[in-house]
Every structure is written in structure tokens, then in C-alpha cells.
GUKEBA-329751 format. One record per residue (C-alpha): x negated, y negated, z; residue number from 0; residue in one letter. Coordinates in steps of 0.5 Angstrom, whole numbers, plus 500, padded with zeros to 3 digits. Example, Ala and Ser with C-alpha at 12.3 -4.5 7.8 and 13.67 -1.06 7.14 Angstrom:
% residues 2
((475,509,516),0,"A")
((473,502,514),1,"S")
END
This chain:
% residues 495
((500,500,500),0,"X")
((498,493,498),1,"X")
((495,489,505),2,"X")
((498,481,505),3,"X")
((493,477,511),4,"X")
((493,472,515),5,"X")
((492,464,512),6,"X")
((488,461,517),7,"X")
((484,455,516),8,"X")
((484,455,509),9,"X")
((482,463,509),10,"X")
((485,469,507),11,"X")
((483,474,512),12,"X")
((484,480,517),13,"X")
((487,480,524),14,"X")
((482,480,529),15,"X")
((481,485,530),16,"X")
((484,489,524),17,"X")
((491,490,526),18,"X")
((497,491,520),19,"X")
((504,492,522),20,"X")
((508,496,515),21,"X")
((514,492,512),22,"X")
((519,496,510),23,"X")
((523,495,504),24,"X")
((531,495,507),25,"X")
((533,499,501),26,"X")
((530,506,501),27,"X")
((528,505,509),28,"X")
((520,506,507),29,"X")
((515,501,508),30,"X")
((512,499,502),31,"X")
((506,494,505),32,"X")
((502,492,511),33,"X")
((501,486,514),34,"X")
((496,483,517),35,"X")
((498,483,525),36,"X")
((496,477,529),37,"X")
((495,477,535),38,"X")
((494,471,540),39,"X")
((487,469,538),40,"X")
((489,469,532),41,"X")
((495,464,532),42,"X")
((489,459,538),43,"X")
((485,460,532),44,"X")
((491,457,527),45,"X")
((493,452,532),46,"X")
((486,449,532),47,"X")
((484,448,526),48,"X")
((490,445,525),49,"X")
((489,440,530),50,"X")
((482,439,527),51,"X")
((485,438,521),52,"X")
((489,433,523),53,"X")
((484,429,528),54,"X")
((480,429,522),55,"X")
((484,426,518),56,"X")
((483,429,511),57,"X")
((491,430,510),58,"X")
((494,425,515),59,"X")
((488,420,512),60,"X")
((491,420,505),61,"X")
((496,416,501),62,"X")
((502,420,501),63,"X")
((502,419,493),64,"X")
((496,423,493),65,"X")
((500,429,499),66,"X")
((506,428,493),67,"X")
((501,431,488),68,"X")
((499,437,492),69,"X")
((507,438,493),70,"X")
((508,439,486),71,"X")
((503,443,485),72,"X")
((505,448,490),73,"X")
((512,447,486),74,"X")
((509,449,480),75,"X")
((505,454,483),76,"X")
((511,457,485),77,"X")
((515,457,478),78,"X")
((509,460,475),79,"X")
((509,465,480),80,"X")
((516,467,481),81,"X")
((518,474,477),82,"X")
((512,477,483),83,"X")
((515,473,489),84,"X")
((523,475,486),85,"X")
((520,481,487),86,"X")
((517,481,494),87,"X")
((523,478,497),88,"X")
((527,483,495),89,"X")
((523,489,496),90,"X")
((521,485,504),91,"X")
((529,483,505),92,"X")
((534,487,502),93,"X")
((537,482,498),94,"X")
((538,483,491),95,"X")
((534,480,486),96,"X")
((540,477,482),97,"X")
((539,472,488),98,"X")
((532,472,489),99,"X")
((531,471,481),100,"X")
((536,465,481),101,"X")
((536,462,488),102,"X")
((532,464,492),103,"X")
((525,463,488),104,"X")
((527,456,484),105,"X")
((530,452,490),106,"X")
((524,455,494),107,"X")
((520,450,488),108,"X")
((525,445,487),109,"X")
((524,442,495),110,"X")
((516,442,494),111,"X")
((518,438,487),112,"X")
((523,433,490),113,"X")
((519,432,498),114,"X")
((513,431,492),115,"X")
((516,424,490),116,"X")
((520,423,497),117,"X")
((514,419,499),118,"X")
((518,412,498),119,"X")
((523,414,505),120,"X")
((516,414,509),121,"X")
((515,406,507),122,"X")
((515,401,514),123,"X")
((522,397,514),124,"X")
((521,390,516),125,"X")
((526,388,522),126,"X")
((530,382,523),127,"X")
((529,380,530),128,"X")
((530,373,532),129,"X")
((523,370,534),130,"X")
((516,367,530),131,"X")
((513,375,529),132,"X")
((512,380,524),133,"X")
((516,386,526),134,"X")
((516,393,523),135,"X")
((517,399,524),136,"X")
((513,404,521),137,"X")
((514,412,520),138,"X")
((507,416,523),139,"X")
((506,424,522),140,"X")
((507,427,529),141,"X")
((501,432,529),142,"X")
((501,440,528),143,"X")
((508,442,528),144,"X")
((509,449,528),145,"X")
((515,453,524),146,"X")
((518,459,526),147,"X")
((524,462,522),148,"X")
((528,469,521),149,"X")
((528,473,516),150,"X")
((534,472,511),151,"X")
((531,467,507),152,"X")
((523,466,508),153,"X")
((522,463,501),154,"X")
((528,458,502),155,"X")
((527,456,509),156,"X")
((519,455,508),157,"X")
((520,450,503),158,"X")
((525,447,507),159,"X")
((520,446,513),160,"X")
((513,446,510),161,"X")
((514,441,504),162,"X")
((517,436,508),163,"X")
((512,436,514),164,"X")
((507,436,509),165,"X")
((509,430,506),166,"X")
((509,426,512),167,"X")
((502,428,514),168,"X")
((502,433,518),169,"X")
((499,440,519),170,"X")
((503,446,520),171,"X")
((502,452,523),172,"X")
((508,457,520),173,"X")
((510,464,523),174,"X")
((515,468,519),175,"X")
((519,474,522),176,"X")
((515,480,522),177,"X")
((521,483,518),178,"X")
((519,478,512),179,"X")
((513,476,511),180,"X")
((511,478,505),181,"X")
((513,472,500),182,"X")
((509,467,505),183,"X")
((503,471,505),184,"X")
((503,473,498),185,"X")
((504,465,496),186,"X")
((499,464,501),187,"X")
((494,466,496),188,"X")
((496,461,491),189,"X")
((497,455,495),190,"X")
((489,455,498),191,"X")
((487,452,491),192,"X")
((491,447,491),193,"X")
((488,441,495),194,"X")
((490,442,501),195,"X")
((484,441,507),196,"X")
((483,447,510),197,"X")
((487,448,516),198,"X")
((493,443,515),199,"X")
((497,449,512),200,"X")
((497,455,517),201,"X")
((501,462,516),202,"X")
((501,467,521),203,"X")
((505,474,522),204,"X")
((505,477,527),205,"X")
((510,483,531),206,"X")
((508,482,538),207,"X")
((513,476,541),208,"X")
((508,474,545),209,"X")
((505,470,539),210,"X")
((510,466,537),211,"X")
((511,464,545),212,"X")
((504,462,546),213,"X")
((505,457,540),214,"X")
((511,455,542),215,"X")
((508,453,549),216,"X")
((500,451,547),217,"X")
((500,443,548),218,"X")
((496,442,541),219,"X")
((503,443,538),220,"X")
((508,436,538),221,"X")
((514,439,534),222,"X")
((517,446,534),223,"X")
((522,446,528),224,"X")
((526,452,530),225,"X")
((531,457,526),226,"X")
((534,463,528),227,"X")
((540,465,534),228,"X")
((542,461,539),229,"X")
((540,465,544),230,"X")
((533,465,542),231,"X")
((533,457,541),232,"X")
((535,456,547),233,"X")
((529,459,550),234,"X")
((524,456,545),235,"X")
((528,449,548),236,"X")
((526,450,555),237,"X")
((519,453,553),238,"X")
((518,446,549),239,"X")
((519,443,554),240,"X")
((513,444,558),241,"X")
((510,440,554),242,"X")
((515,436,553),243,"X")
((515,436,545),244,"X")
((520,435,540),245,"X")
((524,440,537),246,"X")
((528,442,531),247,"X")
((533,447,531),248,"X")
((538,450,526),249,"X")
((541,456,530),250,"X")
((547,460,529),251,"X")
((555,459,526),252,"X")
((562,462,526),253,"X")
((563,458,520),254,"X")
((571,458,518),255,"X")
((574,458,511),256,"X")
((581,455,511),257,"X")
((585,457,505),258,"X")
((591,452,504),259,"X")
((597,455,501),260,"X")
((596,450,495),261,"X")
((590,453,493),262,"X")
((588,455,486),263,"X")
((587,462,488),264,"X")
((582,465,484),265,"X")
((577,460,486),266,"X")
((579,460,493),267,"X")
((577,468,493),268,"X")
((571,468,489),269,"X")
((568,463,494),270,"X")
((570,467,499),271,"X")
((566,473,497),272,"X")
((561,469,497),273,"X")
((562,466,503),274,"X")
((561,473,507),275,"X")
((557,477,502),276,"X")
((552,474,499),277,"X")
((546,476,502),278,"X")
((551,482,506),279,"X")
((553,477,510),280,"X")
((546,475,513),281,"X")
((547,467,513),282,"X")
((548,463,519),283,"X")
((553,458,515),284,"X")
((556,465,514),285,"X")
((564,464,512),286,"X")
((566,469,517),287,"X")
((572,467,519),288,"X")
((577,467,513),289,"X")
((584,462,516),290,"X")
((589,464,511),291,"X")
((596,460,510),292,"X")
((602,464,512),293,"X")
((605,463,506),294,"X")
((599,467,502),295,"X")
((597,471,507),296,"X")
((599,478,504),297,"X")
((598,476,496),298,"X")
((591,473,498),299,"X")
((588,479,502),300,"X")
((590,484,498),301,"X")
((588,481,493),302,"X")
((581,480,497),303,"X")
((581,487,499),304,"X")
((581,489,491),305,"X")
((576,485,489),306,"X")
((572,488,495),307,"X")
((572,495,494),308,"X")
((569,493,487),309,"X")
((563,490,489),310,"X")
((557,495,487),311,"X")
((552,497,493),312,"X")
((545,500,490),313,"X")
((538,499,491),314,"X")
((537,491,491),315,"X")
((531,491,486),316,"X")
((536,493,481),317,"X")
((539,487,477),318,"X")
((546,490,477),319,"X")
((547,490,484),320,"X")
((552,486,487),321,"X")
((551,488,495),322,"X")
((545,491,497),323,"X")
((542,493,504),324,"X")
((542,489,512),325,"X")
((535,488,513),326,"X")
((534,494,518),327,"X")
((536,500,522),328,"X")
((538,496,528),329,"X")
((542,491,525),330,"X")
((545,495,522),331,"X")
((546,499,528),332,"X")
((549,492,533),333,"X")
((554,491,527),334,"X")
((557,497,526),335,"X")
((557,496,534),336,"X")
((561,489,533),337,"X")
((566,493,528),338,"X")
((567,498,534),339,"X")
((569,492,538),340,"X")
((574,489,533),341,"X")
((578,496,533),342,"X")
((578,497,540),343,"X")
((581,489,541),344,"X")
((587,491,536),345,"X")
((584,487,529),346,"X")
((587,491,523),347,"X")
((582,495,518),348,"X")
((582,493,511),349,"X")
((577,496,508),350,"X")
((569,498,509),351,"X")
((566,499,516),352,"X")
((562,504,516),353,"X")
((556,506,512),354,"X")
((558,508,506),355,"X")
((558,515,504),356,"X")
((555,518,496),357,"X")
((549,514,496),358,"X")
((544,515,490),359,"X")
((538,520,493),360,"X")
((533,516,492),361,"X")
((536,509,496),362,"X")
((540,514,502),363,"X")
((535,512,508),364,"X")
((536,504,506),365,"X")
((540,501,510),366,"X")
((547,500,508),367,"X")
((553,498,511),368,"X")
((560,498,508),369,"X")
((563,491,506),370,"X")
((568,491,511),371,"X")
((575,485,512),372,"X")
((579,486,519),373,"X")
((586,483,518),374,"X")
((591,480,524),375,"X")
((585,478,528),376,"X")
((586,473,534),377,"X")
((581,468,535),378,"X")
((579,470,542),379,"X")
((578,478,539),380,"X")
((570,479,540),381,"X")
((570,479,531),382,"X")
((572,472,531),383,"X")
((567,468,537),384,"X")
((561,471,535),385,"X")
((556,471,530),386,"X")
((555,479,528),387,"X")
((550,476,521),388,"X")
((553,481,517),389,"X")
((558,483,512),390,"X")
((564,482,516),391,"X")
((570,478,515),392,"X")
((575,477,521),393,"X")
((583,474,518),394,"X")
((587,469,522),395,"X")
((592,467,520),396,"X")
((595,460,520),397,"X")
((602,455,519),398,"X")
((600,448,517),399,"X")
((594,443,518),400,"X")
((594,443,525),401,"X")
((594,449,526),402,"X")
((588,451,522),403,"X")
((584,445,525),404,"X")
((585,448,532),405,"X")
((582,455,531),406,"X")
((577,452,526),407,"X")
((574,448,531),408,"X")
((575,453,537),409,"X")
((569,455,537),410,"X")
((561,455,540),411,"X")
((559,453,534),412,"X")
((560,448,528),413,"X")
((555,449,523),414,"X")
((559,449,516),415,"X")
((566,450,513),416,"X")
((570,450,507),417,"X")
((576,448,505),418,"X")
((580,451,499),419,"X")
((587,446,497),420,"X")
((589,443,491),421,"X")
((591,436,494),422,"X")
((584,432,496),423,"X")
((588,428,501),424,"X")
((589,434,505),425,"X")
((581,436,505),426,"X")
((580,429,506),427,"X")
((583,430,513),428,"X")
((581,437,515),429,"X")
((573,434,513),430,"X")
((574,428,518),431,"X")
((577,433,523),432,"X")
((572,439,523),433,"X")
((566,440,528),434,"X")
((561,442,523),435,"X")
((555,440,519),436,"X")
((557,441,514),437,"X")
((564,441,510),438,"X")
((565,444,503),439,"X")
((572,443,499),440,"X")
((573,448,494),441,"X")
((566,451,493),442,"X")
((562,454,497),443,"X")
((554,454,499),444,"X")
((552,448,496),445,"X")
((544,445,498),446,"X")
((542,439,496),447,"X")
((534,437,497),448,"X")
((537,430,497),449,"X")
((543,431,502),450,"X")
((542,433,510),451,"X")
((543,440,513),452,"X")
((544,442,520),453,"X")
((550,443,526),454,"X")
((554,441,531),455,"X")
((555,444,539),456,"X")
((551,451,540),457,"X")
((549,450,532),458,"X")
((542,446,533),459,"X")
((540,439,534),460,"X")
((536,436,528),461,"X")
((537,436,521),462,"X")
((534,439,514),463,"X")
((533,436,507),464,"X")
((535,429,505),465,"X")
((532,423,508),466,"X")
((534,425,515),467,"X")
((530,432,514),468,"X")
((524,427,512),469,"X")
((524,424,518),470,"X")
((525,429,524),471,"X")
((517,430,521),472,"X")
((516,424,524),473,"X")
((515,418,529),474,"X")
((517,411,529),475,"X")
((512,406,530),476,"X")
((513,399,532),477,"X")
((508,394,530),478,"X")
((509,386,532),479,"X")
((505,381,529),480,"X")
((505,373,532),481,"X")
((506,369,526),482,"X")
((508,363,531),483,"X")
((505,357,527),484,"X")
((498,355,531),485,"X")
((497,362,533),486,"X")
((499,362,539),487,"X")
((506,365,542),488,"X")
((510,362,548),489,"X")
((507,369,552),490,"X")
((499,367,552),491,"X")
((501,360,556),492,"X")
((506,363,561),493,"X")
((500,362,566),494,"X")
END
């Protein structure tokens, strides 16, 4: 099997010592490369370099035009590179490589080549005040920053994290899911050429937690930029705060998907496929509360039922797949779990729920779960408060607008929502009155590097992408210069 090493200091190489963990392919539950294993030395040694890097000012120190030109060569790297890193993704996640093809890989090079040319929204802005000075609040890097993400969407979430930081002079250490690591260290390799000063851009792997805690906690860090489970955030707040570093945090979700009565109905069920099974459900803006309108209830189901029972499981890498395996035995263990609990609390079965039975030989050991939908749910059942990360998707039915709003926002979470109605009135009210993030009206999924992403309540705090996603890389500066005619202001003659 291929081995991928660590990225420190602007090297490729071993853990020290040799140490290498397998990375299993979800789709045929074989592991099909090794990864290098760091352990706690490993990651002091990437956080030091990267504060070297930074106090030596070889990044921080140049214009952000030129930070810029390094970005789009990364994106342009990325592009020429992305038939292999479609397939490292798929084989690393289990996702079907339509997905990594189309999606995964090109948005991954399109937020490198927009931060490239987000340089403008770093500018200093002149401030107003009412006295003889010159007052300016200028954006400076914070220092390391440390990136920590799971494992549903490395080649995504490393754009949305690393290009952003860089871009505003930070260096960055960054630690991928042992579960997936393979796309990063791999688009490692390829970006060592590309003009970054050694030690600015880190990427360490590791399966041992205590890695990802010493980095979470070494003083050397200013930020921590955090995705994953609201539990595991929790406890990366409070090791923060130790230290007293900023956090970033973009956490879980129970996103509702309010079908209106008056909705075009193929679209609605389009996107609410896609809402739930795309990437087998492994999203946190996951549409996994689907709030159905009385007055459709049972056509729209039934109709959601066939389409679901269509769907084609195969092997990931195949181009004909449209669902592939969860991302390990385990998970798929703790969702099977969740299933158990929706029958036990009285949620009706509509379809999936089980692991799928027929398989083809050579994909039996992957890690498949049926797509499974539970009607008649209430939205105190087990189904309908807690986020399960996989291909489940719990109906609740509802009469009217207040109502929907009600049990959409009866929730922990408030990260993301759609909203499927005819009448832009209606959404527009529905919009206003959602605690989420993020709202989409008849569409679902819709990231743009230009516009900021993040959640409400026990969703995170902090925002992704857009000028708000630049700036939470940075720190403000007040810069206060007498223009006082003569040269003197009242202060230096008050004794």
C-alpha cells in the first residue's frame, strides 16, 4: 500500500518514529494505504515551526497581493490534479466519486482561487471620529492557527479553513480525521513547490487524541478553527480557554426541511433527496427533519418513498453509484443504534433501515446502511432531536406556517433550513423567523465562497467563507494618529 507522511516545515516526511495507521476504504472495508501516525513531538515540532515562520515574518511580511498569487497557484494545482484527488477522496470517504468529481474537488480549487483575490477586504477602513486625528482600524493575522476537521469533507472544509487564514498572513497548522487524511497529505506533496515559506502551512495526521489535544492547548496557538460534533466542540471551547485563544466553531445540526402544501412538488422531492442522502446523509446541514404539510402528507411521502427505494448502493468509486457506504463499521453501528430507537419510540418505518442485503462480493465488507425514512414522527422522539449523521430522515407532519416554525426551531440546533413554497411571501416570513445560519428556499445546499456560512445556538459560533470567514482569521488594530495643527494635541499640556 501507498504511504502519505506528515507536511512539517515544508518537508515531507516520516512520524518520528516510524509509525503508520491503515486508512480503510468504506466501500469494501479494506484498508488501501497507510498514514503516517504522528505523535505529540510531531505536532510541537509543526506548531514550532509555524510560529517561527510567522515571528520571521516570511509570510505575514509580504504584501497580500503576492499571499494571493501562492493561493491561485494552489487552486491551479488542485485543478490539474483532480482526477487523483477525486479518487483519493472517494476511496479515503466513501462518497461516490460523481460527488468528489463534481463537487468535492472543484469547490475545494474554487475557494483558493477566490481568497486569492480577496486581498481588498484586509484593507485598513478610516474611521470617522470627531476629533483632530487620523483614526484607522487596520485587520493584522493572529499568528498559528490550528484547523482541526472531521472526516465528511476534507478537500471542502481544508479550502474553507487554510485559504482564508493564509491569505491573511497566518500560518497554519492543520490536523484531518484519522478516518481521512489521505486527499490532504497527498495535496501536500503538491503544494511544497508552490512558494509557501516553509513552516507556514502544516498538515499532520494522527490517530492518537492526545495529538489533537496538545495542539489545542499549546500556548504558541492563537486561534483554533474547529468542525465536527457539538460535544467535541464543547470540550475544544474549554481547552481554548486555557489559553485564552480565539475559537472557531462549526458544529452539529438538525436542519428542517419545511415542505409547503403549495410547492412544485418534483423539486421539492428532488431536493429533499439531496438533503438527506447526499454523501449517505454524513452532512451537518443535513436536512434530516423533513416538515410536511398536512395537505400533502401522504402523496408527497409515497412519492419520496419510490424515489427512495430507487436509489442505486454500489461501490463508491463506480460512476454509476448514486449511494454509497458510511464512513465505518462503527458509524454505521451507532446509526443502526438511532434506528432502533425511532422503532422503540413508536416512529413508523417507511423504508431502509437495515443493511442492505444482496450485495455484490467484491463491496459485502463495506459499510452500508440502507436509506431509511420514518413517517408519524414527533419531534420529541430520539429521531428528531439528535443529530444521527447518516441516511435517516425522520417526517413530522404540520398545519400551517406557525406551526412549522415552531417545531423547525424546537431544536438545539440552528444551523441550516430549506423552505419549498410557490408563494416568495410565505418564505420571506419563514426566513425571518428561523433560527438558523443558513435558510434555502427551493433549493438545497447552495455554498458560495462570496457569502458567509455558520450556525445559531448549539450550531457553533463563527462563520465560514465570505468576508465575515476572512476576517475571523484576523485581529483589529486601532492605529490613532494626531493631525492636531501645530503638532500638539490637548492631552500633551494637560499637566
Amino acid at each position: 500500500m501507498e504511504k502519505y507522511d506528515l507536511y512539517i516545515g515544508g518537508a515531507v516526511r516520516p512520524a518520528r518514529p516510524q509509525r503508520y495507521f491503515e486508512s480503510i476504504n468504506p466501500a469494501v472495508g479494506a484498508p488501501f494505504a497507510l498514514v503516517a501516525d504522528a505523535s505529540v513531538d510531531d505536532m510541537r515540532e509543526a506548531v514550532a515551526r509555524a510560529r517561527d515562520s510567522y515571528e520571521a515574518r516570511s509570510w505575514a511580511g509580504l504584501p497580500v497581493k503576492e499571499r494571493g498569487l501562492v493561493l491561485s497557484r494552489v487552486a491551479q494545482a488542485i485543478r490539474e490534479n483532480a482526477k487523483r484527488l477525486a479518487e483519493l477522496e472517494s476511496l479515503d470517504t466513501g462518497k461516490t466519486i460523481k460527488q468528489t468529481t463534481f463537487i468535492d474537488v472543484p469547490s475545494c480549487a474554487d475557494t483558493f482561487e477566490y481568497f486569492s483575490g480577496a486581498g481588498d477586504l484586509l484593507k485598513g477602513k478610516l474611521n470617522p471620529v470627531p476629533a483632530p486625528v487620523r483614526s484607522v482600524t487596520e485587520r493584522e493575522p493572529l499568528g498559528v492557527v490550528a484547523c482541526l476537521i472531521p472526516w465528511n469533507y476534507p478537500l471542502i472544509m481544508f479550502a474553507w479553513k487554510a485559504a482564508p487564514a493564509l491569505l491573511a498572513g497566518n500560518s497554519v497548522v492543520f490536523k484531518p480525521s484519522q478516518h481521512a487524511s489521505v486527499s490532504l497529505l497527498y495535496l501536500a506533496a503538491l503544494i511544497r513547490d508552490l512558494g509557501l515559506p516553509d513552516g507556514v502551512l502544516n498538515i499532520v495526521a494522527s490517530s492518537r487524541h492526545e495529538v489533537a489535544q496538545d495542539l489545542i492547548e499549546s500556548p504558541d496557538v492563537r486561534m483554533i478553527s474547529f468542525t465536527g460534533g457539538t460535544e467535541t466542540g464543547r470540550d475544544v471551547m474549554a481547552r481554548a480557554a486555557r489559553t485564552t485563544k480565539k475559537v472557531s466553531l462549526e458544529l452539529g445540526g438538525k436542519s428542517p426541511n419545511i415542505v409547503f402544501g403549495d410547492c412544485d412538488m418534483d423539486a421539492a422531492i428532488g431536493g429533499t433527496l439531496s438533503a438527506i442522502f447526499m454523501n449517505q446523509g454524513q452532512m451537518c446541514t443535513a436536512g434530516s427533519r423533513l416538515l410536511l404539510e398536512d395537505t400533502i402528507y401522504e402523496e408527497f411521502l409515497a412519492r419520496l418513498e419510490e424515489k427512495t427505494r430507487g436509489l442505486k448502493i454500489g461501490n463508491s468509486i463506480n460512476y454509476d453509484t448514486d449511494f454509497g457506504p458510511l464512513i465505518s463499521e462503527g458509524h454505521r453501528a451507532q446509526v443502526l443504534s438511532c434506528i432502533q430507537k425511532g422503532l422503540a419510540q413508536g416512529a413508523r418505518l417507511v423504508c431502509g433501515g437495515k443493511i442492505p442485503p444482496g450485495l455484490p462480493s467484491d463491496i459485502q465488507k463495506g459499510f452500508y446502511l440502507e436509506p431509511t425514512i420514518f413517517a408519524d414522527v414527533d419531534n420529541t422522539m430520539t429521531v428528531a432531536r439528535e443529530e444521527i449523521f447518516g441516511p435517516v430522515l425522520a417526517v413530522i407532519k404540520f398545519s400551517g406556517l406557525d406551526h412549522a416554525v415552531s417545531l423547525a426551531n424546537d431544536s438545539p440546533y440552528g444551523l441550516a433550513s430549506c423552505v419549498w413554497t410557490k408563494s416568495i411571501n410565505k418564505a420571506s416570513q419563514v426566513s425571518s423567523r428561523l433560527q438558523c445560519g443558513i435558510v434555502w428556499v427551493n433549493t438545497y445546499g447552495g455554498f458560495y465562497n462570496e457569502a458567509p456560512f455558520g450556525g445559531y445556538k448549539q450550531s457553533g459560533v463563527g462563520r465560514e467563507l465570505g468576508e465575515e470567514g476572512l476576517l475571523e482569521y484576523t485581529q483589529s488594530k486601532h492605529v490613532c494618529v494626531d493631525v492636531t495643527p501645530g503638532g500638539r494635541s490637548l492631552v500633551t499640556s494637560w499637566f
